[in-house]
C-alpha positions in Angstrom: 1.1 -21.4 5.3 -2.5 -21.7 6.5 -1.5 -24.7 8.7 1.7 -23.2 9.9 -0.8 -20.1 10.9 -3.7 -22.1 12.4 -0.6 -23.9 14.7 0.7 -20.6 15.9 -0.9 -17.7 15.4 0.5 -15.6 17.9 4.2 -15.5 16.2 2.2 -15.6 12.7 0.2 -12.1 13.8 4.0 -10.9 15.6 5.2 -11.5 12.0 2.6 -9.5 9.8 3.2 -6.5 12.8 6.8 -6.7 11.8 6.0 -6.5 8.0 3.4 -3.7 8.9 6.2 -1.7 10.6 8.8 -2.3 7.9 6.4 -1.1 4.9 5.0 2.3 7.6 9.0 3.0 7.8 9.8 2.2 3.6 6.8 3.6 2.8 7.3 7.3 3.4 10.5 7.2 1.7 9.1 5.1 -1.6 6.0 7.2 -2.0 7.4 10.6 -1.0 10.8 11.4 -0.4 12.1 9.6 -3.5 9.5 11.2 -5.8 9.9 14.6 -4.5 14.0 14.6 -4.6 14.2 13.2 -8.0 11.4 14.2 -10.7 10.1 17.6 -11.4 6.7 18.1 -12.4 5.3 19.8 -15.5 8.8 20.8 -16.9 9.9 17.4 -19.1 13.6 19.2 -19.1 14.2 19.6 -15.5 12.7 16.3 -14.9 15.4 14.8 -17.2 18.5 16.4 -15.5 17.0 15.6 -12.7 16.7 12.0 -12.8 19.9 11.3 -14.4 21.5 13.0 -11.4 19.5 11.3 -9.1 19.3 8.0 -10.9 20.8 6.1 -8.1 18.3 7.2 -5.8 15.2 6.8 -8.3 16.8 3.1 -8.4 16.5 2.6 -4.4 13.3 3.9 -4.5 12.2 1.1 -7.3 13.7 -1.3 -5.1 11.5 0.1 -1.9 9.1 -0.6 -4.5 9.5 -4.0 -5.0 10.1 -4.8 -1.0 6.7 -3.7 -0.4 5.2 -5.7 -2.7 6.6 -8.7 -1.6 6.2 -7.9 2.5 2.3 -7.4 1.0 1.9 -10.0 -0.3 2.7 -11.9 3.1 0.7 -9.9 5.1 -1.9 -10.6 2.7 -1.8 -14.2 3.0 -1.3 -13.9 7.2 -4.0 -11.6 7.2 -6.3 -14.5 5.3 -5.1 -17.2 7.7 -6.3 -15.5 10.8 -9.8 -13.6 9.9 -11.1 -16.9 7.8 -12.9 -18.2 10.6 -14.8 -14.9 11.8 -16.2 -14.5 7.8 -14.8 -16.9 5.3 -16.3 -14.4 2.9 -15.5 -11.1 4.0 -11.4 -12.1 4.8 -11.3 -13.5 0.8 -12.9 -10.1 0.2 -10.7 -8.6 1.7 -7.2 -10.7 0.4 -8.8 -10.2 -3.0 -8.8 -6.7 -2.7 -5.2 -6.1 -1.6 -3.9 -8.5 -4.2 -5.8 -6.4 -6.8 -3.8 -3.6 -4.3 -0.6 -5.5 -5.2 -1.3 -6.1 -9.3 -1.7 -3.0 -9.4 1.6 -1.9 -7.6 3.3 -4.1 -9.9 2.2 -2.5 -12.8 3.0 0.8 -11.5 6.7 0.2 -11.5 6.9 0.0 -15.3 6.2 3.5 -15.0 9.4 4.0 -13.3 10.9 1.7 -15.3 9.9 3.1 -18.7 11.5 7.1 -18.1 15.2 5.2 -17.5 14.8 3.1 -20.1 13.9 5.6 -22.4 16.5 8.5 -21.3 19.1 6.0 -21.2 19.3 4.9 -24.5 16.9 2.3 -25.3 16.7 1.5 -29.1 13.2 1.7 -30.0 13.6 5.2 -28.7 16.5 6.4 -30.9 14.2 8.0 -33.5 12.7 10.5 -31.0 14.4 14.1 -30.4 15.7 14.4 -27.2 12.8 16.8 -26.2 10.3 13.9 -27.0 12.1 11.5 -25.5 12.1 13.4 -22.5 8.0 14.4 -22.9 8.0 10.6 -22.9 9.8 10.3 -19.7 7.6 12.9 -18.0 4.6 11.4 -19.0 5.5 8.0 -17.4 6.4 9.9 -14.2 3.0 11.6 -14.0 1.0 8.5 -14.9 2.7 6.5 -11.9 0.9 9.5 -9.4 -2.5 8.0 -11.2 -1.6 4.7 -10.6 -1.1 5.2 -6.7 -4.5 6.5 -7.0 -5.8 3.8 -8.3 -4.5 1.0 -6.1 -5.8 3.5 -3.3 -9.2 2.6 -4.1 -8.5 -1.6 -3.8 -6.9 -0.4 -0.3 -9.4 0.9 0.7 -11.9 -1.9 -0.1 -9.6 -4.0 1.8 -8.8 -1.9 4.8 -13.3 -1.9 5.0 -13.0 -5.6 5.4 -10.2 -5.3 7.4 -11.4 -3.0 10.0 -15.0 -5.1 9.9 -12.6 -8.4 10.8 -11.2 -6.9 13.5 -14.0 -5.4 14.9 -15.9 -8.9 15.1 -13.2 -11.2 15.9 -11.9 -9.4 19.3 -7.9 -10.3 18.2 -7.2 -6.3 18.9 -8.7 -4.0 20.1 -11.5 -2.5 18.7 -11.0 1.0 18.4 -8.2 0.0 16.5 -10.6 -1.9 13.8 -13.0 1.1 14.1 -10.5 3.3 13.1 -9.0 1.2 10.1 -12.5 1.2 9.1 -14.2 4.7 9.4 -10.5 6.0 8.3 -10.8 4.0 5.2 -12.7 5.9 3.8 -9.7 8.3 3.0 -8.3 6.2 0.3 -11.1 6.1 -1.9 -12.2 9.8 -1.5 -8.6 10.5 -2.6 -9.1 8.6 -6.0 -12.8 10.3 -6.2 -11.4 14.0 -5.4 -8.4 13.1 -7.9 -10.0 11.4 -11.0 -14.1 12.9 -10.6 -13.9 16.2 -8.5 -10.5 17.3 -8.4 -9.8 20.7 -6.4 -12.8 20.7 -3.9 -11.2 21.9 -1.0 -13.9 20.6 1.6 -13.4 16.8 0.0 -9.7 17.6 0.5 -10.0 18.5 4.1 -12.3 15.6 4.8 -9.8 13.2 3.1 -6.9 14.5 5.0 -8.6 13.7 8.8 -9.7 10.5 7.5 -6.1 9.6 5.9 -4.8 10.6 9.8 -7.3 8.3 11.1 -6.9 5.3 9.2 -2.7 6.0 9.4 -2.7 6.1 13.5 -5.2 2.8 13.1 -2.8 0.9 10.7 0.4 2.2 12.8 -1.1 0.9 15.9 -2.5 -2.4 14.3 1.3 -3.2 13.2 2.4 -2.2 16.8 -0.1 -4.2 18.5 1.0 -7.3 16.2 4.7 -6.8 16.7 4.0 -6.8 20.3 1.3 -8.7 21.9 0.4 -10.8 19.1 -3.1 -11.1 19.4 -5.9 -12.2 21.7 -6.0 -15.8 22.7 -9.1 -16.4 23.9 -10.6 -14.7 20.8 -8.7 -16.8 18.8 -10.0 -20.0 20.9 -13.9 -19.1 20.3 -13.5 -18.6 16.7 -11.4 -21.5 15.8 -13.0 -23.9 18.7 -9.6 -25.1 19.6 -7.3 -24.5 22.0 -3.4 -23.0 21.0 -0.3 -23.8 22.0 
């Protein structure tokens, strides 16, 4: 892939844009809409009838899932190919820190996994009342919104890397790195406010701008991608060879 990159890295940067764009659009519905229609929070009951008669949904939503891992982990390895030669060492940090992003991720699922499996039937289970079964199933829902938390934080480690990268190597413009990078920031304060501090409403308020910030940077990286590639003669001065 690192070859195919180096030989044309104008359609490889159009192609992470496209992946960028398709995860913005799946994202909103994986992260919010799904989770919001189908489980109800801090009543293990409702949450049960709820998922059973949203089951097909809660299954689209695992499949959004699984899209979005795999589009990350090409923009990942895209994302690799072009920064290396600005900072060998600060584009492995940041791949490193979106596939921890990504291991992360795919753990995650087997918290959506776990409350069918269990509601549904599944043998080892059998010997549980139906109100522990569905405590269960409730508890793996509410661990999955910890999980997102956590593979916030690698996000953010990446998108500091990320916004550093683009920022020194001229591909886009800068105010978009600048923005990736101060807005950042957002994703780790979330984890912070969640799992340290929770309920400080001035962390809260700071988190929000910054999650704005970095969203309108990331939006308009993918954009920029999909569109004009990226820079040519920046790419020329860092690799020291001319593109086709």
């Amino acid at each position: 892939m690192t070859t195919a990159i180096d030989n044309n890295p104008f359609r490889a940067a159009r192609m992470a844009g496209l992946l960028y764009v398709l995860i913005a659009l799946i994202g909103p519905f994986a992260i919010m809409y799904m989770p919001t229609t189908v489980f109800t929070f801090g009543d293990a009951a409702a949450n049960a009838a709820s998922m059973a008669e949203n089951s097909g949904l809660l299954r689209l939503g695992i499949l959004a899932d699984m899209a979005i891992i795999v589009m990350e982990i090409f923009v990942t390895a895209i994302f690799y190919a072009l920064f290396k030669n600005v900072s060998g060492s600060w584009a492995a940090a940041a791949a490193y820190a979106r596939l921890g992003m990504i291991v992360v991720m795919v753990m995650n699922l087997i918290n959506y996994l776990m409350p069918l499996f269990i509601l549904e039937g599944g043998e080892m289970f059998a010997a549980f009342t139906l109100e522990q079964q569905q405590a269960l199933a409730l508890m793996f829902v509410e661990m999955h919104e910890f999980g997102v938390y956590a593979w916030q934080v690698f996000f953010g480690v990446h998108l500091v890397a990320l916004g550093w990268l683009i920022i020194k190597s001229g591909y886009f413009p800068k105010i978009i790195g600048a923005m990736v990078l101060v807005g950042s920031l957002g994703y780790s304060l979330q984890a912070v406010e969640k799992f340290v501090v929770p309920g400080q409403d001035l962390l809260v308020l700071a988190v929000n701008g910054l999650l704005i910030v970095v969203s309108l940077g990331e939006v308009a990286l993918g954009l920029w991608m999909l569109i004009r590639g990226l820079n040519r003669k920046a790419w020329e001065a860092q690799t020291g060879a001319v593109a086709a």
